[in-house]
SETOR-459256 format. One record per atom (N, C-alpha, C, CB): residue in one letter; x, y, z. Coordinates in steps of 0.02 Angstrom, whole numbers, plus 50000, padded with zeros to 5 digits. Glycine has a CB too. Layout:
AXYZ
...
***
This chain:
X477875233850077
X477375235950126
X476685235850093
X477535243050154
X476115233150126
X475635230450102
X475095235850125
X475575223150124
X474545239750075
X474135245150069
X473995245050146
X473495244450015
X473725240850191
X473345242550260
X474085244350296
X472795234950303
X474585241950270
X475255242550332
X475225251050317
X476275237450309
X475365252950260
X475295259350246
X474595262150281
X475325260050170
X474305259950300
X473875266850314
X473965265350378
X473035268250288
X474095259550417
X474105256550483
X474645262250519
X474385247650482
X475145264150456
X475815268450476
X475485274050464
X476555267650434
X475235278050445
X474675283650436
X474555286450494
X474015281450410
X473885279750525
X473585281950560
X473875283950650
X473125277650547
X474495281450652
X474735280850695
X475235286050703
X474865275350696
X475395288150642
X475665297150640
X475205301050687
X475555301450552
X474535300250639
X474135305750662
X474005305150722
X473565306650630
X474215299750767
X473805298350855
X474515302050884
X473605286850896
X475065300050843
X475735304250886
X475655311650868
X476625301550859
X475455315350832
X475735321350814
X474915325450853
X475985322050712
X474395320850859
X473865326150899
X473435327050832
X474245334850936
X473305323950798
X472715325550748
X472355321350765
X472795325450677
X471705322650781
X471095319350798
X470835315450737
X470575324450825
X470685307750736
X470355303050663
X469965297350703
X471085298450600
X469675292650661
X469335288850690
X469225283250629
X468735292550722
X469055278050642
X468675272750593
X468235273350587
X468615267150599
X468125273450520
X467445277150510
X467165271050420
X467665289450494
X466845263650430
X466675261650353
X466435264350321
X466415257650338
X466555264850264
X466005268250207
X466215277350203
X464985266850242
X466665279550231
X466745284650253
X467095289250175
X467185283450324
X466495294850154
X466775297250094
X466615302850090
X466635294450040
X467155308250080
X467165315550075
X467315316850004
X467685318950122
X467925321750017
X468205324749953
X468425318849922
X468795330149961
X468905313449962
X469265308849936
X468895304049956
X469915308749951
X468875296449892
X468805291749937
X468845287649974
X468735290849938
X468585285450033
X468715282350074
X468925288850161
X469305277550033
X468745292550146
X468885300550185
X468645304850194
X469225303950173
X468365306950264
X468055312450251
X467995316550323
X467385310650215
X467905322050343
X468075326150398
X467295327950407
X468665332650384
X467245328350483
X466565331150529
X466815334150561
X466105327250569
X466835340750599
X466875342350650
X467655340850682
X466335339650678
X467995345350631
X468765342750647
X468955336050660
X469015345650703
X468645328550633
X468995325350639
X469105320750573
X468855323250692
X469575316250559
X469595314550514
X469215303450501
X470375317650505
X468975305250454
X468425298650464
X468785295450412
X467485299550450
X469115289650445
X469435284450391
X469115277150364
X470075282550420
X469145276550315
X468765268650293
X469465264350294
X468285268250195
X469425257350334
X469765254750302
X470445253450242
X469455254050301
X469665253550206
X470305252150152
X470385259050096
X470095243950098
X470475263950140
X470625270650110
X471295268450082
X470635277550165
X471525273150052
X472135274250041
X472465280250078
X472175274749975
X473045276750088
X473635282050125
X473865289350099
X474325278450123
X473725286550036
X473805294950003
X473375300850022
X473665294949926
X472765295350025
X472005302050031
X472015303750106
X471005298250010
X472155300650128
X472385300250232
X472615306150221
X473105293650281
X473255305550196
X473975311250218
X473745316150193
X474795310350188
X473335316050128
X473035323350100
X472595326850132
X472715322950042
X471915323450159
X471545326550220
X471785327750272
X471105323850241
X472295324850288
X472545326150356
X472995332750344
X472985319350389
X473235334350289
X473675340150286
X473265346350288
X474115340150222
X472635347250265
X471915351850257
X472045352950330
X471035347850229
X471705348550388
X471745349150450
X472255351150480
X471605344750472
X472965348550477
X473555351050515
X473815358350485
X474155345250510
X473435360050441
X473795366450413
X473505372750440
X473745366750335
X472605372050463
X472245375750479
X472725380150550
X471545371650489
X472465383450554
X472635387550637
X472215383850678
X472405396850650
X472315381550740
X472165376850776
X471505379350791
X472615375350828
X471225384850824
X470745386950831
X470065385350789
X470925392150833
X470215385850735
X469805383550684
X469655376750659
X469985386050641
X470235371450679
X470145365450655
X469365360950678
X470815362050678
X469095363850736
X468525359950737
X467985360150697
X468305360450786
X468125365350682
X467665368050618
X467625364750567
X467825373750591
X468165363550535
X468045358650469
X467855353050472
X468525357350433
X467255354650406
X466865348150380
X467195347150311
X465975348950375
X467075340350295
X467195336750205
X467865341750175
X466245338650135
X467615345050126
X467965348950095
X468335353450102
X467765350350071
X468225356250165
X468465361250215
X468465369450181
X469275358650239
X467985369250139
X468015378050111
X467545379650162
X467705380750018
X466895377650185
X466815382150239
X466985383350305
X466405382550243
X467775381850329
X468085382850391
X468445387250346
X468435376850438
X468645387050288
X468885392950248
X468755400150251
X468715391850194
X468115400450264
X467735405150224
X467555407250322
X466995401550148
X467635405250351
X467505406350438
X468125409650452
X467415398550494
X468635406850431
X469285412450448
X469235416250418
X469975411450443
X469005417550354
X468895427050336
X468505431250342
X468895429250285
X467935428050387
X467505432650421
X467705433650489
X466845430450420
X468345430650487
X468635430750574
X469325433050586
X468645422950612
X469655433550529
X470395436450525
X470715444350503
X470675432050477
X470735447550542
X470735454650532
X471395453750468
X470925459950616
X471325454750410
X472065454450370
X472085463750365
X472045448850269
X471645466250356
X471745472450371
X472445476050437
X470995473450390
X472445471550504
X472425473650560
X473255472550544
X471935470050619
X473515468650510
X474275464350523
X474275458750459
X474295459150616
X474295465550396
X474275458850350
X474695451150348
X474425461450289
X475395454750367
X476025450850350
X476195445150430
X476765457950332
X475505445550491
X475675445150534
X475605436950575
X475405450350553
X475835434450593
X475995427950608
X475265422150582
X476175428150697
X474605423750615
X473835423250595
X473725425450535
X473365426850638
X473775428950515
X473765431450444
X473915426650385
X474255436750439
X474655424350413
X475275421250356
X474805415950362
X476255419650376
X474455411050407
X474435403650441
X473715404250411
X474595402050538
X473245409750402
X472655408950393
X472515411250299
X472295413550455
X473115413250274
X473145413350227
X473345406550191
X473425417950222
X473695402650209
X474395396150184
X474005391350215
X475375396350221
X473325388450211
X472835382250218
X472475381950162
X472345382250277
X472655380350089
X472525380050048
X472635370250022
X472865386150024
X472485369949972
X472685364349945
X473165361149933
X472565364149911
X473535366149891
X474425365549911
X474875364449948
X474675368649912
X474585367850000
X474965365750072
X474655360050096
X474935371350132
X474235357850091
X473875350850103
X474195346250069
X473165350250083
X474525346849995
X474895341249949
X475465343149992
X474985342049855
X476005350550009
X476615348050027
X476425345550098
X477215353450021
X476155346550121
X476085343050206
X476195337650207
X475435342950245
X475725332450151
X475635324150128
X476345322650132
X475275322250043
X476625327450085
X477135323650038
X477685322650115
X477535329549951
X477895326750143
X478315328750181
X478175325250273
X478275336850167
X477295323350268
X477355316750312
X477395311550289
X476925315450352
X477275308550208
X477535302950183
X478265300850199
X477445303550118
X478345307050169
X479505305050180
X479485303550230
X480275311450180
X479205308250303
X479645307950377
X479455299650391
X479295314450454
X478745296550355
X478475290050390
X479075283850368
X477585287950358
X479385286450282
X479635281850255
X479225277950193
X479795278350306
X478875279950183
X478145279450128
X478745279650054
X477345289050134
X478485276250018
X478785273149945
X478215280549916
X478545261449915
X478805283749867
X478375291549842
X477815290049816
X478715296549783
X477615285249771
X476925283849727
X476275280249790
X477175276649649
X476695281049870
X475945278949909
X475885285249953
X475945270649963
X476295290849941
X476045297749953
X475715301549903
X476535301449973
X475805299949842
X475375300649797
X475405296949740
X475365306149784
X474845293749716
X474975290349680
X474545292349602
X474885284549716
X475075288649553
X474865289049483
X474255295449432
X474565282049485
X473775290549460
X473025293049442
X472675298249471
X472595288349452
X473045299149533
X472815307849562
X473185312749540
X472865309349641
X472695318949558
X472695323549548
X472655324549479
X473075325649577
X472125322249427
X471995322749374
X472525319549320
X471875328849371
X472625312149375
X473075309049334
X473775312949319
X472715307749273
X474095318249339
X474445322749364
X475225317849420
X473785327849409
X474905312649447
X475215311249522
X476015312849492
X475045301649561
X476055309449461
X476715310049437
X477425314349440
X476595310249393
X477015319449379
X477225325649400
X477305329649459
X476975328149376
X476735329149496
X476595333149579
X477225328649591
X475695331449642
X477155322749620
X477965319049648
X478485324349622
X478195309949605
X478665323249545
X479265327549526
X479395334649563
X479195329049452
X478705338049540
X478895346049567
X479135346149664
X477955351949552
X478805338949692
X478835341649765
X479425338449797
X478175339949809
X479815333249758
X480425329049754
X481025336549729
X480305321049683
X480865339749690
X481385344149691
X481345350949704
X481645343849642
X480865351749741
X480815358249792
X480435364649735
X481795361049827
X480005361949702
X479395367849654
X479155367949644
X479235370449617
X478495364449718
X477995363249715
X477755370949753
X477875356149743
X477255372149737
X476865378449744
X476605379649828
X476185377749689
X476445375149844
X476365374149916
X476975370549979
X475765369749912
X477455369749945
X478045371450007
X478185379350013
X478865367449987
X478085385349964
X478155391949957
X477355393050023
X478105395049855
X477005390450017
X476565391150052
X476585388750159
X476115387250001
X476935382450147
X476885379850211
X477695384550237
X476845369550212
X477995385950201
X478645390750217
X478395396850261
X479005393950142
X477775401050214
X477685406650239
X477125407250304
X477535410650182
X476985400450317
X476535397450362
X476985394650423
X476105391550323
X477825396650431
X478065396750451
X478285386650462
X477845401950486
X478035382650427
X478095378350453
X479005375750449
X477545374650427
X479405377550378
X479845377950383
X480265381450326
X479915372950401
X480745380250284
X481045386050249
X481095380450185
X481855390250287
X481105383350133
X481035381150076
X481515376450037
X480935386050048
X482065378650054
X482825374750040
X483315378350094
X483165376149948
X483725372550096
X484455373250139
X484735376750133
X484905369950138
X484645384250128
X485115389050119
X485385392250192
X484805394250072
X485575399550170
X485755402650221
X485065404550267
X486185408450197
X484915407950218
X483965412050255
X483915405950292
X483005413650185
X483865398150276
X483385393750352
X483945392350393
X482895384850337
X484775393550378
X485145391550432
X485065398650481
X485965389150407
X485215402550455
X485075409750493
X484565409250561
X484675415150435
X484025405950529
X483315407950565
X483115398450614
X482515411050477
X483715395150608
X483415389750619
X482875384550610
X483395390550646
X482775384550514
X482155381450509
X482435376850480
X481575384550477
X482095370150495
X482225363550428
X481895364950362
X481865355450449
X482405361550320
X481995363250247
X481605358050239
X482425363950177
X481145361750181
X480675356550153
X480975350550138
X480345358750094
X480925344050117
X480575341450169
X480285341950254
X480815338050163
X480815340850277
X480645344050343
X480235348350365
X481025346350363
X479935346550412
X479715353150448
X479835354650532
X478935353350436
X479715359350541
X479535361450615
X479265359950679
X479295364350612
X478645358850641
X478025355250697
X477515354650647
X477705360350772
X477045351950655
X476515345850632
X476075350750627
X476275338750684
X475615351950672
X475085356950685
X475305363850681
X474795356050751
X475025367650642
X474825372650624
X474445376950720
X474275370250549
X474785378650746
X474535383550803
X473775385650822
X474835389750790
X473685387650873
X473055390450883
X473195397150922
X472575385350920
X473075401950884
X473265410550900
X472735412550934
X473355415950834
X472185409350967
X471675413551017
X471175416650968
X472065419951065
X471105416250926
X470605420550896
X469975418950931
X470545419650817
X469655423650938
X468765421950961
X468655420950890
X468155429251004
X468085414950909
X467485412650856
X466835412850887
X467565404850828
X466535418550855
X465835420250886
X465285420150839
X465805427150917
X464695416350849
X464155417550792
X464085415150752
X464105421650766
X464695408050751
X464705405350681
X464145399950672
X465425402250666
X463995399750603
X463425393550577
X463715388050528
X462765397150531
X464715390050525
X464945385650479
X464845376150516
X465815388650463
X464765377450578
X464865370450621
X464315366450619
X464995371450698
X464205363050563
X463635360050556
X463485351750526
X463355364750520
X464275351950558
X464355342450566
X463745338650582
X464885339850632
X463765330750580
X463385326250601
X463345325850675
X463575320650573
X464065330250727
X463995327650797
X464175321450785
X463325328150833
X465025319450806
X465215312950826
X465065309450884
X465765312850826
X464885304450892
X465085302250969
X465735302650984
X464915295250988
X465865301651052
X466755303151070
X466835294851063
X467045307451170
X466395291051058
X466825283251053
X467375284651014
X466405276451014
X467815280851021
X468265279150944
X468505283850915
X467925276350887
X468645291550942
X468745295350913
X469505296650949
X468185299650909
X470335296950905
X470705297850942
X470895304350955
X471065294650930
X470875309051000
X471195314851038
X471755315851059
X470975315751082
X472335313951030
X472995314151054
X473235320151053
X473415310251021
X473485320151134
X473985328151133
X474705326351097
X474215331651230
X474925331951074
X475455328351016
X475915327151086
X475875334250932
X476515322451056
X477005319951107
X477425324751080
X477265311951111
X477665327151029
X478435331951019
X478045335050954
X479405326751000
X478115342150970
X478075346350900
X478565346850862
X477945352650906
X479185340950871
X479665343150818
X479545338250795
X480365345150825
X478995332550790
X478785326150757
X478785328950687
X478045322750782
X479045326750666
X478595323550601
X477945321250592
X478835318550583
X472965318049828
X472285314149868
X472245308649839
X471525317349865
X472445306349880
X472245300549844
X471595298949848
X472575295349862
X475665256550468
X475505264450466
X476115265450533
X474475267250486
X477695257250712
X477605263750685
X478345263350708
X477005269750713
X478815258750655
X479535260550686
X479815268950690
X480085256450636
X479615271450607
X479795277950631
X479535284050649
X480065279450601
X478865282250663
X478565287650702
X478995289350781
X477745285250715
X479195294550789
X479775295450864
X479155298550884
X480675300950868
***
């Protein structure tokens, strides 16, 4: 499979599962070839698939409410849910868990775990030279279930950590697997905020897909169902 087929299979996740992206040349955030405005995700070409699935996990992890919010790096849609999330009110409580577990980590296991569902060869969900030349290792720890952020997307409810009893009990797929794609939107009011201070996309070209099935599945559709 040839680098654009890979992202071609990418991008076409993200139009089934309801994550908003767009073509975007020259397009460079955290990663390159990637970068987020205003909840959406701006792809170059000839990005790589890895850095796709990694921004895109930032976004699908957020609580839905908030996802429009994030720009580039996404610490200040970060930093908007904790001026907006009572953890006081319900530490341990569904918003709580989801607004806590949008970290980085859960952004690598998100990648890793829509790489598998796409069918992605492990070194084009992450490859080699990322993550501080690291890729490697990250593969290992998230190939055998001890990566730091499946403990994270677990308690983010997305699914249960390994095949035991606890996820047969409760009905969750294990990591790999998950649940559903998107990370929820719990109603929170957002009032007053100044984190939203994107470029303003046009809606050309921008895809808006309502997801078709929530049980879908840094460096595209036979099996996207």
């Amino acid at each position: 499979m040839s680098t654009s087929q890979e992202l071609t299979l990418v991008t076409g996740f993200l139009t089934v599962i309801g994550l908003s992206w767009r073509w975007h040349a020259g397009a460079h955030g955290f990663c390159p070839g990637i970068d987020i405005v205003d909840g959406v995700l701006l792809i170059a070409p000839d990005a790589r698939a890895s850095a796709a699935l990694h921004e895109a996990g930032h976004l699908a992890t957020l609580p839905g409410e908030f996802r429009p919010y994030a720009q580039r790096n996404v610490s200040g849609v970060q930093r908007l849910i904790c001026e907006h999330v009572d953890f006081a009110e319900e530490p341990d409580g569904d918003l709580q868990r989801a607004a806590i577990q949008c970290s980085d980590p859960e952004a690598t296991a998100w990648a890793w775990a829509a790489g598998q569902h796409l069918g992605l060869p492990p070194k084009a969900i992450i490859q080699d030279d990322e993550y501080d030349g690291d890729g490697a290792f990250v593969r290992l720890q998230l190939a055998t279930r001890g990566y730091l952020g499946i403990n994270g997307l677990a308690h983010a409810g997305f699914c249960a950590q390994r095949p035991n009893a606890y996820a047969k009990a409760r009905g969750l797929p294990a990591f790999p697997e998950l649940r559903f794609w998107l990370q929820r939107n719990f109603g929170t009011p957002i009032v007053g905020s100044s984190s939203r201070h994107g470029a303003g996309l046009p809606s050309a070209g921008v895809r808006r897909s309502a997801p078709r099935d929530r049980g879908l599945i840094n460096a595209a559709s036979a099996n996207v169902q």
